[in-house]
C-alpha positions in Angstrom: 3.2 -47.2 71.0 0.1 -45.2 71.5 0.2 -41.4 69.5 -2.6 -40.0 71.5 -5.2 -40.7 74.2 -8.4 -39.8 72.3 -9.1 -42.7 70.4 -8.7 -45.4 73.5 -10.4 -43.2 75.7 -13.3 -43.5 73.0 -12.7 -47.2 72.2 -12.7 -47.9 76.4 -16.0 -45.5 76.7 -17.4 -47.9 74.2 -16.1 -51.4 75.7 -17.1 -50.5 79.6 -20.7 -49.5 78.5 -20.3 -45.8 79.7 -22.7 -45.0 76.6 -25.1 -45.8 79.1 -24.1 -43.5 81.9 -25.8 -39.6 82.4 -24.7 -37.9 79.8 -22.1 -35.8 79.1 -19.4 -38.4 80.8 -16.8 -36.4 81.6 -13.3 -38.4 81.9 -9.4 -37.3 82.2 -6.1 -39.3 81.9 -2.8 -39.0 81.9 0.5 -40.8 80.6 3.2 -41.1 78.2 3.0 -40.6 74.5 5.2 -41.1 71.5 5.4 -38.9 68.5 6.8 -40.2 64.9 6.9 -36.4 63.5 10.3 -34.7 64.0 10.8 -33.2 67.5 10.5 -29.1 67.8 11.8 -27.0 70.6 10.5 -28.6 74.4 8.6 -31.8 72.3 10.4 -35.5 72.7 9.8 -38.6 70.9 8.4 -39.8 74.5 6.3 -37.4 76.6 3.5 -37.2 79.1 0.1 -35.5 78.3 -2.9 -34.4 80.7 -6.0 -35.6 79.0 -9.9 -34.5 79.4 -13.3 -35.5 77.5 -16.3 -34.4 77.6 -18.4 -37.3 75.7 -22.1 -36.9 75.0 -23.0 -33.5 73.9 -22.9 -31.7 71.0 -23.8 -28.0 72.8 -21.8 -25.2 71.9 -21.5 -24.3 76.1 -19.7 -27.0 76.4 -17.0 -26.3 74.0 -16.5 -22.8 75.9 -16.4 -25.1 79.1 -13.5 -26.7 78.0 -11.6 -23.8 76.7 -12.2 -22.3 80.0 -11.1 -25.2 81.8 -8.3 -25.2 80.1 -7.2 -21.8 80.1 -7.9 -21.4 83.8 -5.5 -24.4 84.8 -2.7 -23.1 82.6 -3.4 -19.4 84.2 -3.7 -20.6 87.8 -0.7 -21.9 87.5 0.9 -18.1 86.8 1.5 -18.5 83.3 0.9 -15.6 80.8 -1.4 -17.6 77.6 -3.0 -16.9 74.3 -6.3 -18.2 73.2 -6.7 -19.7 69.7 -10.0 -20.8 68.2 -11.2 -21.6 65.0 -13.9 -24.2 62.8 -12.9 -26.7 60.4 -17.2 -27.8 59.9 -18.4 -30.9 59.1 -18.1 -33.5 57.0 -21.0 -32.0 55.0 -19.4 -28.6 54.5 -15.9 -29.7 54.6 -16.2 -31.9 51.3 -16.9 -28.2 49.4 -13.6 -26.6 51.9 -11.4 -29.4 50.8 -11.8 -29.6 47.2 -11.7 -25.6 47.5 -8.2 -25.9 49.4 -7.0 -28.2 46.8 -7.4 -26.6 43.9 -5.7 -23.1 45.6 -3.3 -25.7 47.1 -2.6 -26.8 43.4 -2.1 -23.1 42.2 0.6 -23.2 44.7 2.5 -26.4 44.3 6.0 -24.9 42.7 6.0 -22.9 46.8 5.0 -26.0 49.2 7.9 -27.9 50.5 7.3 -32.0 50.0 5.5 -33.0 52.6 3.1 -30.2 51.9 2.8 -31.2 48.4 2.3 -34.7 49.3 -0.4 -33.5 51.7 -2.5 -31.6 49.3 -3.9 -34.7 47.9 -4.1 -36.8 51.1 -4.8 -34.1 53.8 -4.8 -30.8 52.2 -6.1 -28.9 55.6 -2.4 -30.0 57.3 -0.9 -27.7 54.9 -2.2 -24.7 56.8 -0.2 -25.3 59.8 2.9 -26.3 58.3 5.8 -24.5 59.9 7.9 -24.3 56.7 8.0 -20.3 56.1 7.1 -21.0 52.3 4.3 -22.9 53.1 3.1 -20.3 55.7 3.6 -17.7 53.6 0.8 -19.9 50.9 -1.3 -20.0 53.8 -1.9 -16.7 54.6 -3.8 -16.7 51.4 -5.7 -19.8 51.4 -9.7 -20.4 51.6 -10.5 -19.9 55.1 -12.8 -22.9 56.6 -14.6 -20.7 58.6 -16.0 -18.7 55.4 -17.6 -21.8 53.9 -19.2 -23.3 56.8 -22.7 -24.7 56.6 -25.6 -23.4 58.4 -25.5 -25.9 61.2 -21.6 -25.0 61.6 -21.8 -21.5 61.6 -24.1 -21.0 64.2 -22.5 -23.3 66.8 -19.4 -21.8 66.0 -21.0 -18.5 66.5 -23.2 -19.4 70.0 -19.5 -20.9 70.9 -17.9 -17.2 70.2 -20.5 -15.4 72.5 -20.1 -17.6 75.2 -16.1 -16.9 75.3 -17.3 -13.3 75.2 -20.1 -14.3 77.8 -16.8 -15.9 79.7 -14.6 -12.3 78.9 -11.9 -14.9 77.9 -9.5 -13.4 75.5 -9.2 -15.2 72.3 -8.3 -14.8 68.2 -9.5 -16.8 65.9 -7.1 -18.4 63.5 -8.0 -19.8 60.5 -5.2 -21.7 60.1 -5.4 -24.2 62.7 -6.8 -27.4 61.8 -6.7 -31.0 63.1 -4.9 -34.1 60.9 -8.0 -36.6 61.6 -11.2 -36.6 59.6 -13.1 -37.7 62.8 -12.5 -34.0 64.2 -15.5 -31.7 63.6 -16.3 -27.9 63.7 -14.6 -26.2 67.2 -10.6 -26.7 67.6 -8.5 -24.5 70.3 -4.7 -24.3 70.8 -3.7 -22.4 73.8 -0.2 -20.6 73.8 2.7 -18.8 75.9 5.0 -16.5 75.1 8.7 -17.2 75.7 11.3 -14.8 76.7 12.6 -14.0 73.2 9.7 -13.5 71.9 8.2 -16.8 70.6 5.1 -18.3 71.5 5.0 -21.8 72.4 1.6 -24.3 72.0 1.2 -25.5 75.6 -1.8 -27.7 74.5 -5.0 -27.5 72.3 -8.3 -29.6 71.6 -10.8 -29.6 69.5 -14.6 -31.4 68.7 -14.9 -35.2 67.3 -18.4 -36.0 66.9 -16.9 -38.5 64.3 -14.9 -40.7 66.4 -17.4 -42.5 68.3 -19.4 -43.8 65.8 -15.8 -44.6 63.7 -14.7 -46.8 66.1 -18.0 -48.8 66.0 -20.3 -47.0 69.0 -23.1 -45.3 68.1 -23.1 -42.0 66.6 -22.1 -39.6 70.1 -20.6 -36.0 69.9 -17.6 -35.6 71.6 -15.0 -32.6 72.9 -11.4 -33.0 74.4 -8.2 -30.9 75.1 -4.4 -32.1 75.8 -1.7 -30.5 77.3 1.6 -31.5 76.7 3.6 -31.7 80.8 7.2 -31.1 79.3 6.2 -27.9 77.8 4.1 -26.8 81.2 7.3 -28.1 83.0 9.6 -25.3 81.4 7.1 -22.6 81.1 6.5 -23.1 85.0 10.0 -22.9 85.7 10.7 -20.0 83.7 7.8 -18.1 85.3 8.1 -19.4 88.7 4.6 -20.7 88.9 3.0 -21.3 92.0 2.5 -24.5 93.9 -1.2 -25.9 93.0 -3.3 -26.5 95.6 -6.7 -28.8 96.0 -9.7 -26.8 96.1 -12.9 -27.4 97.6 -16.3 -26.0 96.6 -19.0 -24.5 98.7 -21.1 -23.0 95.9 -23.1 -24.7 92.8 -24.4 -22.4 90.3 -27.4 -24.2 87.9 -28.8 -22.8 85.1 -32.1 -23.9 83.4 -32.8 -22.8 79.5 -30.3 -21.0 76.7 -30.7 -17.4 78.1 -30.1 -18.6 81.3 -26.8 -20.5 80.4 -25.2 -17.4 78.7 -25.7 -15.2 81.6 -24.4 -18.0 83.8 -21.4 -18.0 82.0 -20.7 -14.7 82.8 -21.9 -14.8 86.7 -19.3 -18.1 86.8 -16.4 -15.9 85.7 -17.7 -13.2 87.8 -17.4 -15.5 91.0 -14.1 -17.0 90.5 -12.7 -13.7 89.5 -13.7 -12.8 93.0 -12.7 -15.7 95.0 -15.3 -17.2 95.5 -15.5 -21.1 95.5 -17.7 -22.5 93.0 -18.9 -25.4 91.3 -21.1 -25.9 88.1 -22.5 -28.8 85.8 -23.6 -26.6 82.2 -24.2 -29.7 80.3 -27.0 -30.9 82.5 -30.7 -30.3 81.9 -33.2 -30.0 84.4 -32.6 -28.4 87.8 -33.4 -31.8 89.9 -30.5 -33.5 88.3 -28.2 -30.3 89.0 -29.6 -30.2 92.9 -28.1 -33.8 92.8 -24.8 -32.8 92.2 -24.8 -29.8 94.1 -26.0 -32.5 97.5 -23.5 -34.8 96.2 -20.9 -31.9 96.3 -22.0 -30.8 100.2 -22.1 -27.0 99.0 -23.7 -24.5 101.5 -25.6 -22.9 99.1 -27.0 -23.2 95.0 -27.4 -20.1 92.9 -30.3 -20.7 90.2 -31.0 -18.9 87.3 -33.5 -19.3 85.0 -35.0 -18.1 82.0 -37.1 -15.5 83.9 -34.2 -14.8 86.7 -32.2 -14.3 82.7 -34.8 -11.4 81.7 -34.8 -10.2 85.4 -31.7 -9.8 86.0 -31.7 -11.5 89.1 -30.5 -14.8 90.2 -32.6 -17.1 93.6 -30.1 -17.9 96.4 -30.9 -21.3 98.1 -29.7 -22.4 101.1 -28.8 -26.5 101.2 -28.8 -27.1 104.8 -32.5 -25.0 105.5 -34.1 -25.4 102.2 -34.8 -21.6 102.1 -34.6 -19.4 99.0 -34.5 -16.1 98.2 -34.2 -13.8 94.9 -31.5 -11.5 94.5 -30.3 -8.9 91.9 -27.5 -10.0 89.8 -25.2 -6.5 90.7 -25.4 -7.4 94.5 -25.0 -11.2 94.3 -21.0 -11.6 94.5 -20.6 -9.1 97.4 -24.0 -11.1 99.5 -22.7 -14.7 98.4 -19.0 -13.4 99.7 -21.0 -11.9 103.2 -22.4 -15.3 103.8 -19.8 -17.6 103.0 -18.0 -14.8 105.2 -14.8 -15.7 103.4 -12.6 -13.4 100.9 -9.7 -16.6 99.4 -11.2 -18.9 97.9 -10.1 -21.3 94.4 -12.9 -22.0 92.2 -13.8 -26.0 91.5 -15.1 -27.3 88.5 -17.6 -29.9 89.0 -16.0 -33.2 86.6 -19.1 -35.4 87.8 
């Protein structure tokens, strides 16, 4: 009885040749689970998960795409969530965090309950997250990961944080949440709800396994996914009264062509759906050709482009599909003109999952 979709999502990737496919592959599931671990409040031994991956890039933008993605469908959907982010490194860094955490963990063994002090040895980062008040009381002290990443780590880690800002997407980041499986690798996420009395309730989470691939027997191939459990969005839409989801279509495609230009585009994305305005994107292509694909593919009416020097500007080039014709804009105007010319005020945002 499978525990989780990642690894035969990975093990499929690898079988079906989809190594060989534009990268990042993008791919979502769904389906029922089983968990071993003692059920909690809204968790059954059986339940159904909603699954994406994003497989083929190791870019901090597209960790912040994900978290986006996933906090957007749980807040379309009316409920009130909590972003939680944090880094657990690499295996190069980690070795130094682990044998750090075990010898604090050791200092502490008379206050861990048993499966804690079984863990220290085995998995000492599950400890962290244990939901025995003792142990989380031990934890509150403990080495924090993101203090002893290396270099590598702790700048994707911090280009992932300015992108959420980029994004104005509310987050904290909490050092105690951690992932089980060694295959997992620098950016994890948990997004939560708040109940009625008070408690907060994990809805779902991800994190980066640029591990898994090349564990399974692919080549090496960095890799990010989320979950979210459907029980738990089940009784937080009821509770809420969330409204009825409904199919969008998009009519604009926003590419982006250099670093720079992919921050601010991060921020002109948010800027559009906050307004309405129908849009679609593809941040983990590269050139503008392949992104003009997409955005043909997609039938929009128009592409925003913004470059490195559209970046420095502070303006963004408007082209029209259907004539071809282009024109340069400034940034502050560009939601109001795109909204005149669409000459439409409701629209859902799409994310392109090409």
């Amino acid at each position: 009885m499978r525990p989780e979709f990642t690894a035969g999502i990975i093990r499929s990737y690898i079988e079906h040749g989809m190594m060989n496919l534009p990268k990042p592959v993008k791919l979502w599931t769904s389906g029922a689970l089983f968990r071993y671990d003692r059920p909690q409040a809204g968790r059954y031994r059986q339940f159904n998960q909603l699954d994406w991956e994003i497989i083929g890039s190791d870019q901090p933008a597209l960790d912040a795409e994900v978290i986006s993605l996933c906090s957007h469908l749980l807040s379309d959907i009316g409920l009130e969530i909590m972003t939680q982010v944090n880094s657990i490194g690499c295996p190069v860094c980690r070795k130094d965090y682990k044998e750090l955490l075990i010898n604090y963990l050791e200092s502490k063994a008379n206050k861990l309950c048993i499966d804690c002090k079984r863990r220290k040895d085995v998995n000492p980062l599950r400890a962290l997250d244990c939901k025995e008040d003792k142990c989380s009381q031990v934890a509150v002290s403990a080495p924090q990961s993101v203090d002893h990443l290396c270099e590598e780590c702790r700048v994707h880690f911090k280009s992932l944080l300015e992108y959420l800002d980029e994004l104005d997407l509310p987050y904290t980041i909490n050092p105690r949440l951690v992932r089980g499986l060694d295959y997992y690798t620098k950016t994890v996420f948990e997004i939560w709800s708040g109940s009625e009395d008070g408690r907060k309730s994990s809805l779902g989470g991800g994190g980066r396994y640029d591990g898994l691939v090349k564990a399974i027997g692919g080549e090496a191939t960095p890799a990010i996914g989320f979950g979210l459990g459907v029980e738990r969005l089940i009784i937080e839409m009821k509770r809420v009264q969330a409204k009825p989801y409904r199919a969008p279509r998009p009519k604009v495609f926003l590419a982006q062509l250099g670093d720079l230009a992919k921050k601010k585009s991060l921020r002109l994305f948010s800027e559009l759906e906050k307004n309405g305005v129908l849009v679609a994107e593809s941040f983990g292509r590269g050139g503008l050709k392949s992104q003009l694909r997409v955005a043909n593919k997609l039938g929009v009416e128009m592409t925003l482009i913004l470059g490195q020097k559209e970046a420095l500007d502070g303006t963004v080039i408007i082209k029209n599909m259907a004539s071809g014709e282009q024109e340069t804009v400034s940034s502050e105007k560009l939601v109001d003109l795109v909204k005149k010319k669409l000459k439409t005020d409701n629209v859902v945002t799409y994310h392109d999952k090409s």
